[in-house]
C-alpha positions as YAML, in Angstrom:
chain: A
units: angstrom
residues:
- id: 1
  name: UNK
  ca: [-28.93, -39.60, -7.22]
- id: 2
  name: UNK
  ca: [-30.94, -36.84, -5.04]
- id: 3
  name: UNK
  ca: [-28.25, -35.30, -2.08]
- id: 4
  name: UNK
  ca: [-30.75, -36.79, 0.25]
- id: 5
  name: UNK
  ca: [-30.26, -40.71, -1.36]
- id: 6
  name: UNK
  ca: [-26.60, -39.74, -1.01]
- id: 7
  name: UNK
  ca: [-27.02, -39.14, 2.78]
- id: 8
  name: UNK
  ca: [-28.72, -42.22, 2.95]
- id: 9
  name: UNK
  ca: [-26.02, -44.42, 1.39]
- id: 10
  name: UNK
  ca: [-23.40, -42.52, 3.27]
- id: 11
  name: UNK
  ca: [-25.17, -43.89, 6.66]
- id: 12
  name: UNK
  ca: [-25.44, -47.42, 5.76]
- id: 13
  name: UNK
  ca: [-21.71, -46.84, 4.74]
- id: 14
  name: UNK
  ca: [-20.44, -45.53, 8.07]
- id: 15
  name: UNK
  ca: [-22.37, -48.14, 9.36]
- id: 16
  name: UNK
  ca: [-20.53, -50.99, 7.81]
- id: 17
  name: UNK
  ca: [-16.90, -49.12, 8.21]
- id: 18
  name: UNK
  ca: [-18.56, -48.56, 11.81]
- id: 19
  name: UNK
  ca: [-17.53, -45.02, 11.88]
- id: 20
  name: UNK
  ca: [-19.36, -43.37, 14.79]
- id: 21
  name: UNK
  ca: [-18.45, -39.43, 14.38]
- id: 22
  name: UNK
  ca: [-19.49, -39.79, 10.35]
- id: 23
  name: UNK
  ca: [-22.53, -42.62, 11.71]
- id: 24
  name: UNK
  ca: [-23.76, -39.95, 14.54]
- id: 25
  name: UNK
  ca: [-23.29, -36.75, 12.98]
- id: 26
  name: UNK
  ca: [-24.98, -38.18, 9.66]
- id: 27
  name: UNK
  ca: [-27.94, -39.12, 11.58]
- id: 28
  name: UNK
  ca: [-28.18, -35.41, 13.05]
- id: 29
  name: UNK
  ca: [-28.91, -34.35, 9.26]
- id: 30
  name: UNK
  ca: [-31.37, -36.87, 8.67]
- id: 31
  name: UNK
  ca: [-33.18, -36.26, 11.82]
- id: 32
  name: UNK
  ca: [-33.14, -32.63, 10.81]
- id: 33
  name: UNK
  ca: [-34.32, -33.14, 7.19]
- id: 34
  name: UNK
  ca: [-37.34, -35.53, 8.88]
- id: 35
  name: UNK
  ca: [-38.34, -32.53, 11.08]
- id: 36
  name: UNK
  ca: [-38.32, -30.41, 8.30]
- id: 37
  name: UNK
  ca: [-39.79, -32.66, 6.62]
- id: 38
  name: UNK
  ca: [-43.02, -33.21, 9.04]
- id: 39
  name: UNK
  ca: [-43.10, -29.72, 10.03]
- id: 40
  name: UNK
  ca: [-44.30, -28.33, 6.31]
- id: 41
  name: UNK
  ca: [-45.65, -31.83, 5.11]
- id: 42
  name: UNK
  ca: [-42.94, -31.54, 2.16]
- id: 43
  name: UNK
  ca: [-40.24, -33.69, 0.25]
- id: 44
  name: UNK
  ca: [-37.22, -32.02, 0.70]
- id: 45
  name: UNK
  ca: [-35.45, -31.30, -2.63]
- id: 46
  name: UNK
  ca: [-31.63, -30.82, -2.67]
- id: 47
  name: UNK
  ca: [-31.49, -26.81, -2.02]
- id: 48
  name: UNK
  ca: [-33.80, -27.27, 0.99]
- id: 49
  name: UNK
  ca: [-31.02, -29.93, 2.31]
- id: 50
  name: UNK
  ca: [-28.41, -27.81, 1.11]
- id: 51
  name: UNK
  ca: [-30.11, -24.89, 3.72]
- id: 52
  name: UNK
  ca: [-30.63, -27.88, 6.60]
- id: 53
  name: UNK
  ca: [-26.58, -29.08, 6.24]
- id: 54
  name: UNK
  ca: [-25.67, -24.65, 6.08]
- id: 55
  name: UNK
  ca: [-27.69, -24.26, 9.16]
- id: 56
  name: UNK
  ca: [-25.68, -27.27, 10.92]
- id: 57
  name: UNK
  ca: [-22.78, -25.99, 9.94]
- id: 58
  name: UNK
  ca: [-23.58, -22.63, 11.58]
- id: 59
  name: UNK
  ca: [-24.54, -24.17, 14.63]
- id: 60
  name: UNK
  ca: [-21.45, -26.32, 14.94]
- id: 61
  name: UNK
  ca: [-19.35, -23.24, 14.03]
- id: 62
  name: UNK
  ca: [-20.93, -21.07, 16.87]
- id: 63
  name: UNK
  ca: [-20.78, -24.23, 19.48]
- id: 64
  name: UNK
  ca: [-17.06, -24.17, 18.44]
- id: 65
  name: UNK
  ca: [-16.57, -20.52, 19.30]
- id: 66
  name: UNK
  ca: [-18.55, -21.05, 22.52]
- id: 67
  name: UNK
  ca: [-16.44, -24.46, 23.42]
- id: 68
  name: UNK
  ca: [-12.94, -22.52, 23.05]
- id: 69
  name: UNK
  ca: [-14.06, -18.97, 24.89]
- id: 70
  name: UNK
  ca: [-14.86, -21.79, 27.57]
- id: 71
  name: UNK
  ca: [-11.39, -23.60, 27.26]
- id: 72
  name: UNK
  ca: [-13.39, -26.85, 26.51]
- id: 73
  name: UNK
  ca: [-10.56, -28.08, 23.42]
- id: 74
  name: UNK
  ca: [-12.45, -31.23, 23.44]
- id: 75
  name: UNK
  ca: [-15.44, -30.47, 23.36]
- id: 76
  name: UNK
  ca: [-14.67, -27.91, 20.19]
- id: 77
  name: UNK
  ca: [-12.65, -30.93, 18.42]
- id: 78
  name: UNK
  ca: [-16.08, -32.86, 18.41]
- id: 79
  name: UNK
  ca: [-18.13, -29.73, 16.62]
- id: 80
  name: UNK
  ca: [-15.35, -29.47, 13.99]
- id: 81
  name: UNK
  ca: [-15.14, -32.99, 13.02]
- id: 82
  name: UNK
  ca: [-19.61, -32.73, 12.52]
- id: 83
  name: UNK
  ca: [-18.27, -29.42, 10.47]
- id: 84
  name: UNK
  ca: [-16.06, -31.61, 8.21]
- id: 85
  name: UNK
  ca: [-18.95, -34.51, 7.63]
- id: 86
  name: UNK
  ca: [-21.07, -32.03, 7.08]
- id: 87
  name: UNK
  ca: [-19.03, -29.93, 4.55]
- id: 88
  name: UNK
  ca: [-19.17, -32.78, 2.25]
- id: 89
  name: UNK
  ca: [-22.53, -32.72, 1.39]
- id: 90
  name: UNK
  ca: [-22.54, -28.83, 0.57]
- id: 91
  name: UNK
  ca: [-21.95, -27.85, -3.23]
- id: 92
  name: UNK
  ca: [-18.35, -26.28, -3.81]
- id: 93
  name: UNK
  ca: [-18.24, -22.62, -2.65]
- id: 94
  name: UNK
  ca: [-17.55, -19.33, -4.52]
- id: 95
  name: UNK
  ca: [-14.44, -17.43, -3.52]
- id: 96
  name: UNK
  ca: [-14.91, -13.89, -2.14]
- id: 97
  name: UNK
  ca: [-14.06, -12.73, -5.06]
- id: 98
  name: UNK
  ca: [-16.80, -14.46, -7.69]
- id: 99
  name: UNK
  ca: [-19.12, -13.65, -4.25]
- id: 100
  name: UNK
  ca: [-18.50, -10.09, -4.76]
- id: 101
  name: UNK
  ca: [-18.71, -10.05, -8.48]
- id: 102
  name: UNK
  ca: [-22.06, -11.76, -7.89]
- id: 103
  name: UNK
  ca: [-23.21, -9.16, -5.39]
- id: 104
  name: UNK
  ca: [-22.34, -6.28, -7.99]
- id: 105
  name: UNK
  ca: [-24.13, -8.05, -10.79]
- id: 106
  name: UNK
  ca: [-27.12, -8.58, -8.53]
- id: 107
  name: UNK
  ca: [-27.33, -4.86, -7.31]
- id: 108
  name: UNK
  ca: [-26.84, -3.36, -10.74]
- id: 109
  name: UNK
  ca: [-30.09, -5.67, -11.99]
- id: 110
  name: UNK
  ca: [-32.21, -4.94, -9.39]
- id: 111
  name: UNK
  ca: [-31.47, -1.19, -9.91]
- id: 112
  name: UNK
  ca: [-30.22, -0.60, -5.65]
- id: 113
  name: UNK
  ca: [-28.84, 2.82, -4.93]
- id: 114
  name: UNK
  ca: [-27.91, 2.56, -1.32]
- id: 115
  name: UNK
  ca: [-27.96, 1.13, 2.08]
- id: 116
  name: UNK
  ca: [-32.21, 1.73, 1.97]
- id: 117
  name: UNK
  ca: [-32.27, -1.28, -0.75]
- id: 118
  name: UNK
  ca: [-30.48, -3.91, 1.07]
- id: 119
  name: UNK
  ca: [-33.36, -5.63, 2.03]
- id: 120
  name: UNK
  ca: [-34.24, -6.38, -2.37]
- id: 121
  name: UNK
  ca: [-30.63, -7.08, -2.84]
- id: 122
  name: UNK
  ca: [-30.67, -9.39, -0.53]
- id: 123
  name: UNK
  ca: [-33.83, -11.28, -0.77]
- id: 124
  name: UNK
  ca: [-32.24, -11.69, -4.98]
- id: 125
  name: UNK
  ca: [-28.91, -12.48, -3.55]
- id: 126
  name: UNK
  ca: [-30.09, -15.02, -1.45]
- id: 127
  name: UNK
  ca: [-32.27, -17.22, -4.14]
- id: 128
  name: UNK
  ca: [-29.47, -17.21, -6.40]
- id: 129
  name: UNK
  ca: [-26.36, -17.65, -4.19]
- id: 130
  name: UNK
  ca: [-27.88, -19.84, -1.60]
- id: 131
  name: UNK
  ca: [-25.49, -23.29, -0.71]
- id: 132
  name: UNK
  ca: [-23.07, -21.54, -3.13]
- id: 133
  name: UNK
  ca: [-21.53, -19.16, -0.64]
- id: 134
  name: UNK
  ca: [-21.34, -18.56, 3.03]
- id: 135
  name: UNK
  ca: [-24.09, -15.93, 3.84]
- id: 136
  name: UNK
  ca: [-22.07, -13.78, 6.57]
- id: 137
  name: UNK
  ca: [-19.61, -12.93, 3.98]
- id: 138
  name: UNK
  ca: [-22.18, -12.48, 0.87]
- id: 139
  name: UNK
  ca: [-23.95, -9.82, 3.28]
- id: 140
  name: UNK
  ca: [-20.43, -8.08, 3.83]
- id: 141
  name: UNK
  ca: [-20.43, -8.05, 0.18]
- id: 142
  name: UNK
  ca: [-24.03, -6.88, 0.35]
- id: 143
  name: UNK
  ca: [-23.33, -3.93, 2.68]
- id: 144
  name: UNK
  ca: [-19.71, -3.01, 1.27]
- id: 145
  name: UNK
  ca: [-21.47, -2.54, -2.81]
- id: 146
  name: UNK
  ca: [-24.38, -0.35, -1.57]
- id: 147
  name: UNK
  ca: [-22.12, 1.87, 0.65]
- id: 148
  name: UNK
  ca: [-19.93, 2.83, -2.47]
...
C-alpha cells in the first residue's frame, strides 16, 4: 500500500474513532499533497510525501518555538500533537551517528576537500538521506566533515 493510500485509510479511520486532532491534522497533509499535487500536474510518489509530511513537521516545530517565546502553552500543545500524527507517517530515522557515517561516506565519494564543496555534498547527501534523517542535523554533519 502507497504512504499516500495509508493516509487515506488513516482519515476514514479517525473519522469513525471521531478523533479530531488525528481527523484535522490528517487532512492538513492531504490538502498539502493535493496542492502539490495541482501545482506540478504530478502523482505524488512516497518520497515526495515523505518531503510534504518533513516540511509540516518543520513548520509545526517552528510554530512551537514561536508559541512558547510568546507564553502561548496552549497554543504550542496543539502544534506538537500535529508533530506526533505527523511523525507517523515518516520512515524511521538514522541516529546522529549512522547520519555522520553517511555524511563521511558521501564526501569521500564525491571526492570534497573543504568548506568550497558543500554545495556537491550536499545536493548527494540530500537524494540519498532524504525522509531518513532530519536535514538541520545532516548539514551540521555536512559542515563539521569538510571543516576537518
Amino acid at each position: 500500500m502507497s504512504l499516500k493510500a495509508h493516509i487515506t485509510e488513516d482519515m476514514k479511520t479517525a473519522m469513525r474513532a471521531k478523533d479530531s486532532v488525528r481527523l484535522g491534522t490528517i487532512r492538513l497533509l492531504q490538502a498539502a499533497m493535493k496542492q502539490k499535487e495541482v501545482d506540478e500536474r504530478i502523482e505524488l510518489d512516497d518520497a515526495q510525501v515523505i518531503a510534504i509530511v518533513d516540511k509540516l513537521i518543520k513548520q509545526r516545530k517552528d510554530s512551537v518555538a514561536a508559541y512558547e517565546s510568546a507564553k502561548r502553552e496552549d497554543l504550542a500543545e496543539v502544534e506538537r500533537n500535529e508533530i506526533k500524527v505527523l511523525e507517523v507517517y515518516l520512515p524511521q530515522r538514522l541516529s546522529p551517528e549512522e547520519i555522520t557515517s553517511a555524511v563521511q561516506a558521501i564526501v569521500k565519494d564525491v571526492g570534497a576537500t573543504g568548506a568550497g564543496d558543500m554545495g556537491k555534498v550536499m545536493a548527494t547527501v540530500k537524494t540519498q538521506l532524504a525522509g531518513k534523517a532530519d536535514m538541520g542535523l545532516v548539514s551540521a554533519a555536512v559542515k563539521k566533515a569538510l571543516a576537518g
